[in-house]
C-alpha positions as CSV (number, residue, x, y, z in Angstrom):
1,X,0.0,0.0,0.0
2,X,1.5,3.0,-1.1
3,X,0.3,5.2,1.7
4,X,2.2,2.9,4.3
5,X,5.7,3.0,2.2
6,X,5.3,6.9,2.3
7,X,4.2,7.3,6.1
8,X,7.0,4.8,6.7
9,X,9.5,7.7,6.1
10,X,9.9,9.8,9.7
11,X,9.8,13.1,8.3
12,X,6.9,12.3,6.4
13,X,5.0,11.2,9.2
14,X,6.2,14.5,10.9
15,X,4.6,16.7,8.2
16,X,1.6,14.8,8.4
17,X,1.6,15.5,12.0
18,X,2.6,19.1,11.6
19,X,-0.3,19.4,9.0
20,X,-3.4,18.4,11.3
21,X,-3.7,21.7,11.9
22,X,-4.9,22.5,8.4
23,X,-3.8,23.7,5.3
24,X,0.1,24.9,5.2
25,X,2.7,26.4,3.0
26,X,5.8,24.7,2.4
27,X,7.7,27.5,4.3
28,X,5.2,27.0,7.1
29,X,6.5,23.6,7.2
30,X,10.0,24.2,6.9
31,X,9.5,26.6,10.4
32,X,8.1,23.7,12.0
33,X,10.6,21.3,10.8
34,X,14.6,20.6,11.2
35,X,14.4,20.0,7.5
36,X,15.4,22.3,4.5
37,X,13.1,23.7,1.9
38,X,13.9,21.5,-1.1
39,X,13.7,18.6,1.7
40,X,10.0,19.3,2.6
41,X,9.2,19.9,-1.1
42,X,10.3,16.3,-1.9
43,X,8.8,14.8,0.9
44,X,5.5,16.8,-0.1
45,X,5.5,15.3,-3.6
46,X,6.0,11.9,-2.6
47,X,3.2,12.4,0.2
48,X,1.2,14.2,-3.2
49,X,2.3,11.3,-5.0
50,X,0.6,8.8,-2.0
51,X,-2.4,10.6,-2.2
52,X,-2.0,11.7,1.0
53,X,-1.6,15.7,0.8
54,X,-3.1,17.6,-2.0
55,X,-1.7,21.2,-3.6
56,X,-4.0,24.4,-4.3
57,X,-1.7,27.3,-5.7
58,X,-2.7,30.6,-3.9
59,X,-0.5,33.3,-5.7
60,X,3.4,32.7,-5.2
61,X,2.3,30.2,-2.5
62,X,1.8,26.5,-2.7
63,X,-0.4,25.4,-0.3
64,X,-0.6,21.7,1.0
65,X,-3.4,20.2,3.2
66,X,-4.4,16.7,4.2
67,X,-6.3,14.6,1.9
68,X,-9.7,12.6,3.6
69,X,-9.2,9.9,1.2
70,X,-6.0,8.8,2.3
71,X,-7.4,8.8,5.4
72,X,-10.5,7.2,5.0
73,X,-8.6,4.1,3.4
74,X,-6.4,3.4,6.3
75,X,-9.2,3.7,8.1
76,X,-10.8,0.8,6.6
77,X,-7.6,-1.1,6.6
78,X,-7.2,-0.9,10.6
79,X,-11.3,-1.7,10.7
80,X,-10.5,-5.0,9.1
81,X,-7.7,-6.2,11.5
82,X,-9.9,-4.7,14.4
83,X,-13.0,-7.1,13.3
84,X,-10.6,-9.9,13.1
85,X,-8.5,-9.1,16.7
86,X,-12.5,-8.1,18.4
87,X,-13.5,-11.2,16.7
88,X,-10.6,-13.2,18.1
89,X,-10.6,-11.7,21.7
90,X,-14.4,-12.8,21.8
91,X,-13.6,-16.2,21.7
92,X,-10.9,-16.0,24.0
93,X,-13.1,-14.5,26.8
94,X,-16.1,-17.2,25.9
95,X,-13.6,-19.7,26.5
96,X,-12.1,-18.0,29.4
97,X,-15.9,-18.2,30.6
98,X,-16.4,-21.7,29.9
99,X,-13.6,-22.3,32.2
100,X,-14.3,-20.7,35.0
101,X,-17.5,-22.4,34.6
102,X,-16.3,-26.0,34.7
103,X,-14.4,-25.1,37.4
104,X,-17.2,-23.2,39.8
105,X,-19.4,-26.3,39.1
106,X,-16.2,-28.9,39.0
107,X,-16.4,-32.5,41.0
108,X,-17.9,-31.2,44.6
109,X,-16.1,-33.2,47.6
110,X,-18.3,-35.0,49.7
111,X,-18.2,-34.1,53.2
């Protein structure tokens, strides 16, 4: 999944981060980041690239803000391995039930 190879990169993830806040210019960025300007541009692309960030030229400016899509699709990635982990931990407590079961109403010793 491309989104995943391009959130895998630190710095990345760091713009992400430092994009929450809504839509930013690439020198915005920069001031927020120990990275040079032609660093955050690449990074930028590649995060463009992903499908993660999207461009709107205002003027001189560049502006960059956080696509929902991206979003949206990791979100139904996680969802599936959530169903599957709930699904799993279900079991695992209606066994753990069982057992506590059998052994509240185990062999009673005669007295």
């Amino acid at each position: 999944m491309p989104l995943f190879h391009a959130l895998a990169d630190t710095a990345r993830l760091r713009i992400v981060e430092a994009m929450k806040s809504g839509e930013c210019a690439v020198g915005d960025i920069v001031e927020r980041m120990d990275i040079h300007q032609s660093g955050v541009s690449r990074h930028l692309r590649i995060l463009a690239e992903a499908g993660i960030v999207q461009m709107r030229p205002d003027g001189q400016k560049r502006l960059y803000s956080l696509r929902k899509e991206a979003f949206d699709q990791l979100e139904a990635w996680v969802a599936g391995y959530r169903r599957h982990w709930e699904a799993r931990l279900d079991r695992f407590g209606a066994a753990l039930e069982r057992r506590q079961a059998a052994a509240d109403t185990g062999p009673q010793e005669a007295s």
